[in-house]
C-alpha positions as CSV (number, residue, x, y, z in Angstrom):
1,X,-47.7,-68.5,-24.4
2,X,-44.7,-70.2,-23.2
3,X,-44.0,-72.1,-26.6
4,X,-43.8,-69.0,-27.8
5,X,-41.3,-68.4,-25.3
6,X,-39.4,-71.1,-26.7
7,X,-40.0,-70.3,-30.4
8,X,-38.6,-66.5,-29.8
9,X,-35.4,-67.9,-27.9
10,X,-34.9,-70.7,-30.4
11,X,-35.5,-69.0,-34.1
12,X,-35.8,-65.2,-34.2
13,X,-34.0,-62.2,-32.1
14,X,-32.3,-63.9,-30.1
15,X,-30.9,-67.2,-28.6
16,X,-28.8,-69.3,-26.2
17,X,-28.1,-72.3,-28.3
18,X,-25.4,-71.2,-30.8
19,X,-26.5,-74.4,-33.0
20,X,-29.9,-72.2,-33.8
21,X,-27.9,-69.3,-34.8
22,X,-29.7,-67.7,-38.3
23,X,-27.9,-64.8,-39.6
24,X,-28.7,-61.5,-38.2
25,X,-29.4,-63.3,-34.5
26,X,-28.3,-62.3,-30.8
27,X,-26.2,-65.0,-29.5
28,X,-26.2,-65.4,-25.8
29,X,-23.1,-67.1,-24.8
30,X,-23.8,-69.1,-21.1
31,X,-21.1,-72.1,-22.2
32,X,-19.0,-71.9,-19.0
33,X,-16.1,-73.9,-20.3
34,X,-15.3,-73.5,-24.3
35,X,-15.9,-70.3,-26.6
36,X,-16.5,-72.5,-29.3
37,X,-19.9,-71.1,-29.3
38,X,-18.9,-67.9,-29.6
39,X,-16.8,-69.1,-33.0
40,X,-19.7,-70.9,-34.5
41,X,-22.4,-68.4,-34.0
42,X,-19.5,-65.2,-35.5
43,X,-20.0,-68.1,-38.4
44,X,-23.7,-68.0,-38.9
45,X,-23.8,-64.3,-39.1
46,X,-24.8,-63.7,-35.9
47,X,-25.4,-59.3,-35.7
48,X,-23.9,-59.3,-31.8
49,X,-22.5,-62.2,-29.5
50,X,-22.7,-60.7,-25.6
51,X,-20.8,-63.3,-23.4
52,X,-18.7,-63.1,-20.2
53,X,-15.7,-64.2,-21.9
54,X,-13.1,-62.1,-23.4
55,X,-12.4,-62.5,-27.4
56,X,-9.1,-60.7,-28.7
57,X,-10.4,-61.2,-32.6
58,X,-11.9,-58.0,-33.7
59,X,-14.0,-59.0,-36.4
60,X,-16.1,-60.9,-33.8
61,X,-19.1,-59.2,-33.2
62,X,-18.7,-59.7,-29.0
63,X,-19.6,-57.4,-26.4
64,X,-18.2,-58.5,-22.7
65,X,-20.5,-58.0,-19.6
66,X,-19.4,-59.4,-15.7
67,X,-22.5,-61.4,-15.4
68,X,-24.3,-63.3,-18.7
69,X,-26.8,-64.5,-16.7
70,X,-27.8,-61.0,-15.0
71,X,-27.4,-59.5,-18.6
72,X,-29.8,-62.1,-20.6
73,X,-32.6,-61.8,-17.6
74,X,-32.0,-58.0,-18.3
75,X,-32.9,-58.8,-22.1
76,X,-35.6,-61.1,-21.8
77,X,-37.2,-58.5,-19.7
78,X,-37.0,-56.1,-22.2
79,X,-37.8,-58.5,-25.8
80,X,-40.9,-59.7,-23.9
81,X,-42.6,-56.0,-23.0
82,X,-41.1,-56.2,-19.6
83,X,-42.9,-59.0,-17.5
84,X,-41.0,-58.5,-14.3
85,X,-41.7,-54.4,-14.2
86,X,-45.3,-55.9,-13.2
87,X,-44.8,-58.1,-10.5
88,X,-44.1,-57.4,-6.7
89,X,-41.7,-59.3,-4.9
90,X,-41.8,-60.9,-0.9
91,X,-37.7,-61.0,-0.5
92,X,-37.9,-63.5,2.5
93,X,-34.2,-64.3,4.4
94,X,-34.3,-67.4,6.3
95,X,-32.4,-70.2,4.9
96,X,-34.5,-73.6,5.2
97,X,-37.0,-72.5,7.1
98,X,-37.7,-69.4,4.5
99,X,-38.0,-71.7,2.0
100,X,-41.2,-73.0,4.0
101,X,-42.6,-69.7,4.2
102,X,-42.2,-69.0,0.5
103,X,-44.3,-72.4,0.3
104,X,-47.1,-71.2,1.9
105,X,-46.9,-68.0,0.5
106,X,-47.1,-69.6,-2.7
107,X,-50.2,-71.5,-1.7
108,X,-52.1,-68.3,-0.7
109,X,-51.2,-66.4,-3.0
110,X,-52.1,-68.9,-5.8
111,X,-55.5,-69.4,-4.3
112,X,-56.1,-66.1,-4.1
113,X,-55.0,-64.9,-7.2
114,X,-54.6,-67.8,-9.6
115,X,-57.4,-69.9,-11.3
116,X,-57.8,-74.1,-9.6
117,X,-56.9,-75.4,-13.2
118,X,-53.5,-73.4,-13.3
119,X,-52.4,-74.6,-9.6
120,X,-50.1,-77.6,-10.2
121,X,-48.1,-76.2,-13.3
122,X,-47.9,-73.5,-10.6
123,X,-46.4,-75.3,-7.7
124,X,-44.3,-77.3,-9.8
125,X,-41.8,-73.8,-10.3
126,X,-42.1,-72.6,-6.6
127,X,-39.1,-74.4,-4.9
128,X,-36.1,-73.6,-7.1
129,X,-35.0,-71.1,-9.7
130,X,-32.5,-73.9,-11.9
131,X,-34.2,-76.3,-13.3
132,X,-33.5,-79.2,-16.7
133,X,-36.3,-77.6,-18.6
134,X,-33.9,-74.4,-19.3
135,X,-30.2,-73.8,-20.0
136,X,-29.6,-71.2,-17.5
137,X,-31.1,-69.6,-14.5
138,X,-32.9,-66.6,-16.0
139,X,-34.4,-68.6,-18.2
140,X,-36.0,-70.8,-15.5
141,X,-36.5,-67.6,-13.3
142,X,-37.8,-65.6,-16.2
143,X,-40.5,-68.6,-17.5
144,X,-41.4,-68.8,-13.5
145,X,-42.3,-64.7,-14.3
146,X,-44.4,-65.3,-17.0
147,X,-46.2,-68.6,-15.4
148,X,-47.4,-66.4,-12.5
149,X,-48.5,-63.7,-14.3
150,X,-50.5,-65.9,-16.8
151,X,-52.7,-67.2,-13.6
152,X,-53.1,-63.4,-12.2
153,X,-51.0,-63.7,-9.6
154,X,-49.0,-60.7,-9.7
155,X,-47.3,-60.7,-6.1
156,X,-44.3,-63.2,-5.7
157,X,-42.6,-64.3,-2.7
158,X,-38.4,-65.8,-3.3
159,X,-36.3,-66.8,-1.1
160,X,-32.8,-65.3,-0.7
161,X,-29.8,-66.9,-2.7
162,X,-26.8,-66.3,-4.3
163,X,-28.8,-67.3,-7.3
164,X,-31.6,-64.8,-7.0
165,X,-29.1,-62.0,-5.4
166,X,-27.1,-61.6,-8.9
167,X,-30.4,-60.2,-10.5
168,X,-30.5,-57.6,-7.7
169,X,-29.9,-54.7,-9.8
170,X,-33.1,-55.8,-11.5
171,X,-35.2,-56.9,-8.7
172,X,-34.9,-54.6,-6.1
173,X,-37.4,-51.9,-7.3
174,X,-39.8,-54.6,-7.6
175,X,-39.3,-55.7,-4.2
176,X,-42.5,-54.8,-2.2
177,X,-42.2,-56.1,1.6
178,X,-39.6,-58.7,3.0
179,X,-39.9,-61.2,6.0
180,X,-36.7,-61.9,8.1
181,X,-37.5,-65.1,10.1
182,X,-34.0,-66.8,11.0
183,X,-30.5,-66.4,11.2
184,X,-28.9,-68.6,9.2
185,X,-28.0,-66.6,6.3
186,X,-26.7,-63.8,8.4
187,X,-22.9,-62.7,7.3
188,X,-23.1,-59.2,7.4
189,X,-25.3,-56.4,7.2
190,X,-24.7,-55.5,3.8
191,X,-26.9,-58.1,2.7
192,X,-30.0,-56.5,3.4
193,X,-30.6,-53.8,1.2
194,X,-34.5,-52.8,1.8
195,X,-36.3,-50.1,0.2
196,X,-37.4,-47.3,2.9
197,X,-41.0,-47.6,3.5
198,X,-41.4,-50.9,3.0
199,X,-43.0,-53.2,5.7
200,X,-40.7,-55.6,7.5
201,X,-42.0,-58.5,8.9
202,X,-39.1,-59.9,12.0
203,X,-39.2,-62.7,14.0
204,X,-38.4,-60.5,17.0
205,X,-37.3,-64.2,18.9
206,X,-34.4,-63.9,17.0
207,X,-31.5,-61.6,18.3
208,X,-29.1,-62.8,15.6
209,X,-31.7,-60.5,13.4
210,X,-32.0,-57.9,15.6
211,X,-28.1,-57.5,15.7
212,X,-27.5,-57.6,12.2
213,X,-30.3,-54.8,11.0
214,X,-28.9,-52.9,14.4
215,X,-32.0,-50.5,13.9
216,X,-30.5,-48.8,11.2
217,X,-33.6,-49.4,8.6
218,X,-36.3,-46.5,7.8
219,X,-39.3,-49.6,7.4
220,X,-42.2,-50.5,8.7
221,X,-41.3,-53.0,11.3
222,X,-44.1,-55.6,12.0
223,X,-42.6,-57.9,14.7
224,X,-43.4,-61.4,15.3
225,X,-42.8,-64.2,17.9
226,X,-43.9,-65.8,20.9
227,X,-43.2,-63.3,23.5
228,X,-45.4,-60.5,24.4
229,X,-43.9,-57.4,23.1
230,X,-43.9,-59.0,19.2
231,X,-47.5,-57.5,17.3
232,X,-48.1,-60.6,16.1
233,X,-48.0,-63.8,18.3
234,X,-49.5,-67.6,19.1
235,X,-51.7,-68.8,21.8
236,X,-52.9,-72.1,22.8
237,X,-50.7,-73.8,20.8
238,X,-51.2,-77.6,20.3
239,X,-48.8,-80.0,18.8
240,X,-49.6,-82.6,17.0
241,X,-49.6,-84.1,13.2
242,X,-51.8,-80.9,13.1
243,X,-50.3,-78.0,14.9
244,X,-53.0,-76.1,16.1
245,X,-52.6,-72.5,17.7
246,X,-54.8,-69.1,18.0
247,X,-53.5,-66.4,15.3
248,X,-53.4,-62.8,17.9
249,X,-52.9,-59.7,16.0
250,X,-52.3,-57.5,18.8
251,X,-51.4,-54.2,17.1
252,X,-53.0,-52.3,14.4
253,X,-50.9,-52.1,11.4
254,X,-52.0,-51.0,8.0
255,X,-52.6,-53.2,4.3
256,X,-50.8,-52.2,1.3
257,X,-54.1,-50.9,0.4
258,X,-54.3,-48.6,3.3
259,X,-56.8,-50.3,5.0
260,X,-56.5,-50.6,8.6
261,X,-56.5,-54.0,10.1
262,X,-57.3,-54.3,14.1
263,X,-55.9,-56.3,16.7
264,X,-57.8,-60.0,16.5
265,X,-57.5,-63.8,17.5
266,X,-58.6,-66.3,14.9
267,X,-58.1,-70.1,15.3
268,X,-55.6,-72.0,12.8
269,X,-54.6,-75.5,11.3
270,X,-51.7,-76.0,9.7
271,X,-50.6,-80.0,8.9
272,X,-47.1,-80.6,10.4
273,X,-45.0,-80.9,13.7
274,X,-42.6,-78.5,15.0
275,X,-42.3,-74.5,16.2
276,X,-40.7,-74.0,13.1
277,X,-44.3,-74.1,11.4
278,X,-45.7,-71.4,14.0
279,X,-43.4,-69.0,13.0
280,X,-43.7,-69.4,9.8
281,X,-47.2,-69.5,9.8
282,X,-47.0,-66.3,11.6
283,X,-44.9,-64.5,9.1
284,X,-46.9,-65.8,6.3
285,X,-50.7,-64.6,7.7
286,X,-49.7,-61.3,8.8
287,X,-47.8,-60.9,5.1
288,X,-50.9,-62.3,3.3
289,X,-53.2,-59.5,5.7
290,X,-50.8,-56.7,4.5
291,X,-51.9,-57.8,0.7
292,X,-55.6,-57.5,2.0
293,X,-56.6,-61.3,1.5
294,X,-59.1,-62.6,3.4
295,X,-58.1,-64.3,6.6
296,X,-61.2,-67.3,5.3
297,X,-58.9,-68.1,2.1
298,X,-55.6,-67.8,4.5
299,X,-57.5,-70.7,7.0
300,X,-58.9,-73.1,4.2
301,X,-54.8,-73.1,2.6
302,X,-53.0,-73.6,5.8
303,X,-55.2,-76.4,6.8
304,X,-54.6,-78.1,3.4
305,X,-51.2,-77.1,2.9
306,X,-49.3,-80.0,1.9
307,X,-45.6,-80.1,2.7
308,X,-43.2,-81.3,0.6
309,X,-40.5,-79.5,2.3
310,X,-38.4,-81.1,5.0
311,X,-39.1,-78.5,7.6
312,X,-40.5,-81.4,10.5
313,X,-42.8,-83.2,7.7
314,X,-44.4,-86.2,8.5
315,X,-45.3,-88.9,6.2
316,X,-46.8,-92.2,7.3
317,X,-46.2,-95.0,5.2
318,X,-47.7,-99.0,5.9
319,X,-44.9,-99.9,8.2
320,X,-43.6,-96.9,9.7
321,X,-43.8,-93.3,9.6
322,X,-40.8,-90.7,8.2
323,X,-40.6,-87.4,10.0
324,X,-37.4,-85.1,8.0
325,X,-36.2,-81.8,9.5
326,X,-33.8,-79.8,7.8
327,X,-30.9,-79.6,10.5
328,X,-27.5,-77.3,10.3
329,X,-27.4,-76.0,14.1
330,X,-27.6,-77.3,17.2
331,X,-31.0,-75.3,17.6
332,X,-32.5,-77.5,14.8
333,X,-31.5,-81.0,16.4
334,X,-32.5,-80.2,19.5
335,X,-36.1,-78.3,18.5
336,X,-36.6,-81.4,16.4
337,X,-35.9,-84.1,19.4
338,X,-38.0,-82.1,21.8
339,X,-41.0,-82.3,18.8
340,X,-40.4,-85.8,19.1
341,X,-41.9,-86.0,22.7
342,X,-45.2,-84.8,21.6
343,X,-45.4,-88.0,19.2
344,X,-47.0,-91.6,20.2
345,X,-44.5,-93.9,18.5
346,X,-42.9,-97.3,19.5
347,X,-39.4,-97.1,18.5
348,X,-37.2,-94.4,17.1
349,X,-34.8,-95.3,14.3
350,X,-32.2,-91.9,13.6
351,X,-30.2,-91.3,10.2
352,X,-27.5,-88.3,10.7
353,X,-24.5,-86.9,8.6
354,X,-21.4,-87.7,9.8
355,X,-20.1,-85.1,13.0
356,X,-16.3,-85.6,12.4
357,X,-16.9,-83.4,9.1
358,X,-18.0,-80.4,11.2
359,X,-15.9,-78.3,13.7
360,X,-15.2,-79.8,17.0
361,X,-17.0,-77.8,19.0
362,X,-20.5,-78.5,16.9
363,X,-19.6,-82.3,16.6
364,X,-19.2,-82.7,20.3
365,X,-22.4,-80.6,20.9
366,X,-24.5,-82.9,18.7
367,X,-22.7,-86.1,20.3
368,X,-23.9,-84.2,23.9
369,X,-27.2,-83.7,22.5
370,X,-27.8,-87.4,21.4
371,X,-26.7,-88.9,24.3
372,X,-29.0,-86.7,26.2
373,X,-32.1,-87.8,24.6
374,X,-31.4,-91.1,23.5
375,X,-32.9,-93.1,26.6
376,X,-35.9,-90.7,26.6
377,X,-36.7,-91.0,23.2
378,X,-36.3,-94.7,23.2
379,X,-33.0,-94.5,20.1
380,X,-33.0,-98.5,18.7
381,X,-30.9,-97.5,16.1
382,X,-28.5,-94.6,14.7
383,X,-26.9,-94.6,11.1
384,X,-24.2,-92.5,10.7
385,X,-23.7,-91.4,7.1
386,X,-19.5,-91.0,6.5
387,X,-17.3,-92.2,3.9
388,X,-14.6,-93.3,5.9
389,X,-16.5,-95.6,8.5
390,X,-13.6,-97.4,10.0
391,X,-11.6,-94.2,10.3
392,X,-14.7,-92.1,12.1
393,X,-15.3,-95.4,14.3
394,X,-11.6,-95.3,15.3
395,X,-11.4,-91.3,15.8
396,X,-14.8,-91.8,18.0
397,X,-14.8,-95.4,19.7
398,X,-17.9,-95.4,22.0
399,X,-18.7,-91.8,21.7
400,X,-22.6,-92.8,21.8
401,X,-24.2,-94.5,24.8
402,X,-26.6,-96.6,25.0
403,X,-27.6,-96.9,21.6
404,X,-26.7,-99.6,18.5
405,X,-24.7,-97.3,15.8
406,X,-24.1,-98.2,12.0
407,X,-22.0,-96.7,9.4
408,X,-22.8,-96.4,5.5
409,X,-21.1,-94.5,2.6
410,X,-24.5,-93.7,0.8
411,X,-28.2,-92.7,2.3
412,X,-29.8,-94.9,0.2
413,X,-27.8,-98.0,2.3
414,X,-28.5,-96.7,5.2
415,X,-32.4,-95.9,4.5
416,X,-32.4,-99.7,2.5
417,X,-31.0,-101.1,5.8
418,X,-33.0,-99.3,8.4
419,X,-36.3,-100.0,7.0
420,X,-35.8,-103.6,7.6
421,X,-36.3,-103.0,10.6
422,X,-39.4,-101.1,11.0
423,X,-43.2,-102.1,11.9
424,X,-45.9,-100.4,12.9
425,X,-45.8,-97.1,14.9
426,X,-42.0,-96.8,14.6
427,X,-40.3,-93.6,13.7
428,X,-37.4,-93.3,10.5
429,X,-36.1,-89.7,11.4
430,X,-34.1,-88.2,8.9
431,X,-31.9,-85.1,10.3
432,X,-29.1,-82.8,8.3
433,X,-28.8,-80.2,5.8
434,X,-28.6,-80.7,2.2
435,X,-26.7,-84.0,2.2
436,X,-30.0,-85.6,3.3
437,X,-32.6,-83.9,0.7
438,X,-33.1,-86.7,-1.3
439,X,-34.4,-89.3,1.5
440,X,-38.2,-89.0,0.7
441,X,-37.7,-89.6,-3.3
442,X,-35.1,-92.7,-2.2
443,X,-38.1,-94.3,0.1
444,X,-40.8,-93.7,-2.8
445,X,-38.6,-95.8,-4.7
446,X,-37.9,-98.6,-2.1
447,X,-41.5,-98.3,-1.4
448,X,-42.5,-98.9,-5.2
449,X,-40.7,-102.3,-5.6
C-alpha cells in the first residue's frame, strides 16, 4: 500500500520533487528558499504548479495558497479517497507530559485495534509528525494516516503543535474527545477550539487549566486528579521502578457507544517513577473506557508499557542507572528531586542546562532548589551544560554549596566525563527541556564501544 504511496507522488497526478515532473503533472512546490522548482517543472509541462510563493510570469501555470503544506495534506486527502474523513482524533494539550499520554494511548489503542505483526512499524511513527523518510510534514503526517488505518486502528490520539495546528481547518471535524493534562502550552484561550459535545478529560489539579477554559465550553467535562472532587482519581499509590496505584472511577460517565460505565477501583502497573505517570495514566484509562475497551487489555499494556520518552524513565545499565525527566519549570525539578527519595541509590551524579540562559527569577529558583536538596540527596557531582563556562563561573562564583560543579560546552562531554565516575547503584540524572533529548542515544553509543 505505501509504495504505492510513493509511486502516485513520484510518477502520476501529482508530485513534490519537481525533478519527476512528466508533462500534464501537479507540482507541489515545498522548496522554502529558491523557485527554481517552480521554473523547471513550468518546463516539463507541468498542467498546474500550487506553491506559497508569488510568480509575476503569466504563462506559469501557478496558483498561490498561504500554507503549501496545509494545501498538499488537503490534496492528498482527497487523491487518496479521503483517509483522514475516517479516522477520529484524541487532540491532547500538555506539552511533555502530553506526549506521554499520546504514548500510551498509542499502546492501547494499537493493541486493541491493530494486529501483533503490524505493532513496531506502528510505534515507530507515534512520536513525531517530521520525519527523513518524507519531504514535508503532511507527507509524514499523511503516511502516519494511512499506517493506522491499514492495522484497524481507526482512533488516533496527537499531541498539540504548531505543526499539527496548521492542518486545523482539516482536522477539527475529525476531532472526537481531547485531554487537557498540564499547563505548559497555555498562551491564551483561543487555542482551544473544541467541538460542543465532545468529552473533555481535565486534570482538575491544574488551575492554570481551569483559568484558561474559564468554564466557557459546552463539553462533557470528565475531571481527573488526586483530590476528591475529580471523577476519576488514585489510591494507594506506590512508587517505585513500578508505580503501583488503585484506578477509582468514582462517577458514572457514559462511552462513546452509549454504554454506561459505573464507579469502580481496579488495581494498576505502570513501569516508571514519578506523579507525572499517575496522571497520565489516569487521563489515558478513563479515555480508553470512553472508547469502550476493555479495562483487561488497558492493565496487560500499562504494565508492559515501555518508555522511551523522558517523562522520569529509568534505565539501568551495568554500572549505573540513568533516570531523564523532561524539566522547563520549577514544578518539574522539584517533582523529579522529591521522586528521587523514593529510590535506593548510592550516589547521585546531576547534568543540567545552563540557568544564566533563563530569566533571573527562574535561575535563582532552580539554584534555591539545588542547594535545598543537594545534602539530602547525597549530589557528588553537577555538570552544568553552557557555552561560555568561564563567563557563567565568573557571573555565579560559588552559587552552589556543598557540591563539586563542572562546566562543558556539549552533553556528550559532560555525559563522556561523568560516567567515569559511576559504579554500581549510582544515579546519572539527566534534567532540561529539549537541549537534553539526545542523552539516552549519546550513552547507547558510549555504551557500545
Amino acid at each position: 500500500m505505501f509504495g504505492y504511496l510513493g509511486h502516485r507522488l513520484g510518477n502520476k497526478g501529482m508530485t513534490s520533487d519537481s525533478i519527476k515532473i512528466a508533462p500534464g503533472m501537479v507540482y507541489i512546490d515545498l522548496d522554502s528558499k529558491s523557485r527554481r522548482g517552480i521554473y523547471n517543472a513550468s518546463k516539463k509541462g507541468a498542467s498546474l504548479i500550487i506553491s506559497n510563493k508569488n510568480v509575476s510570469d503569466p504563462s506559469i501555470p501557478i496558483v498561490q495558497v498561504k500554507d503549501i503544506e496545509e494545501t498538499y495534506l488537503t490534496l492528498l486527502n482527497l487523491l487518496y479517497e479521503r483517509p483522514i474523513d475516517k479516522v477520529s482524533i484524541v487532540g491532547v494539550y500538555g506539552g511533555s507530559k502530553g506526549q506521554l499520554v499520546v504514548r500510551l494511548l498509542d499502546e492501547i489503542f494499537a493493541n486493541h485495534f491493530s494486529k501483533s505483526s503490524e505493532r513496531k512499524e506502528l510505534k515507530d511513527f507515534a512520536y513525531a509528525l517530521i520525519s527523513e523518510k518524507f519531504n514535508s510534514i503532511a507527507e509524514n503526517f499523511f503516511y502516519y494516516v494511512l499506517l493506522c488505518l491499514s492495522n484497524n486502528m481507526t482512533t488516533i490520539p496527537f499531541s498539540y503543535s504548531d505543526e499539527l495546528n496548521r492542518f486545523q481547518s482539516l482536522l477539527r471535524p475529525r476531532y472526537d474527545c481531547y485531554i487537557l493534562i498540564d499547563e505548559s502550552p497555555v498562551k491564551n484561550k483561543g487555542m482551544y477550539c473544541f467541538t460542543p459535545g465532545k468529552p473533555l478529560f481535565i486534570n482538575i489539579d491544574d488551575l492554570h487549566i481551569l483559568k484558561a477554559i474559564d468554564g466557557e465550553i459546552e463539553n462533557i467535562v470528565i475531571t481527573y486528579g488526586l483530590n476528591k472532587k475529580a471523577a476519576v482519581t488514585a489510591t494507594s499509590i506506590e512508587y517505585g521502578e513500578i508505580t503501583k496505584f488503585n484506578y477509582c472511577l468514582q462517577r458514572t460517565f457514559y462511552s462513546k457507544s452509549g454504554s454506561i460505565i459505573e464507579p469502580f477501583e481496579v488495581p494498576i502497573s505502570i513501569k516508571g517513577l514519578g506523579i507525572g505517570k499517575v496522571y497520565s495514566a489516569l487521563s489515558a484509562i478513563s479515555c480508553a473506557l470512553y472508547y469502550d475497551i476493555d479495562m483487561e487489555c488497558v492493565k496487560e499494556t500499562l504494565y508492559q508499557f515501555d518508555d522511551k520518552g523522558r517523562d522520569f524513565s529509568i534505565i539501568k545499565y551495568d554500572n549505573f542507572i540513568l533516570i531523564d525527566s523532561y524539566c522547563l519549570t520549577e514544578r518539574d525539578y522539584r517533582e523529579a528531586f522529591e521522586m528521587l527519595q523514593m529510590l535506593d541509590y548510592r550516589s547521585l551524579y546531576v547534568i543540567i542546562p545552563d540557568f544564566s540562559s533563563y530569566r533571573k527569577e527562574f535561575n535563582q529558583l532552580l539554584v534555591d532548589l539545588i542547594n535545598e536538596w543537594n545534602l539530602s540527596l547525597d549530589i557528588k557531582e553537577l555538570y552544568i551544560l553552557c557555552g561560555e563556562k568561564q563567563e557563567v563561573q565568573d557571573k555565579n562564583p560559588g552559587i552552589f554549596k556543598n557540591v563539586k560543579v563542572r562546566y562543558f560546552d556539549q552533553l556528550s562531554k559532560a555525559i563522556g566525563c561523568s560516567i567515569k565516575y559511576l559504579s554500581d547503584k549510582d544515579i546519572l540524572l539527566i534534567l532540561g527541556g529539549d537541549e537534553m533529548n539526545s542523552s539516552q542515544s549519546i550513552i547507547e553509543l558510549m555504551s557500545a564501544k
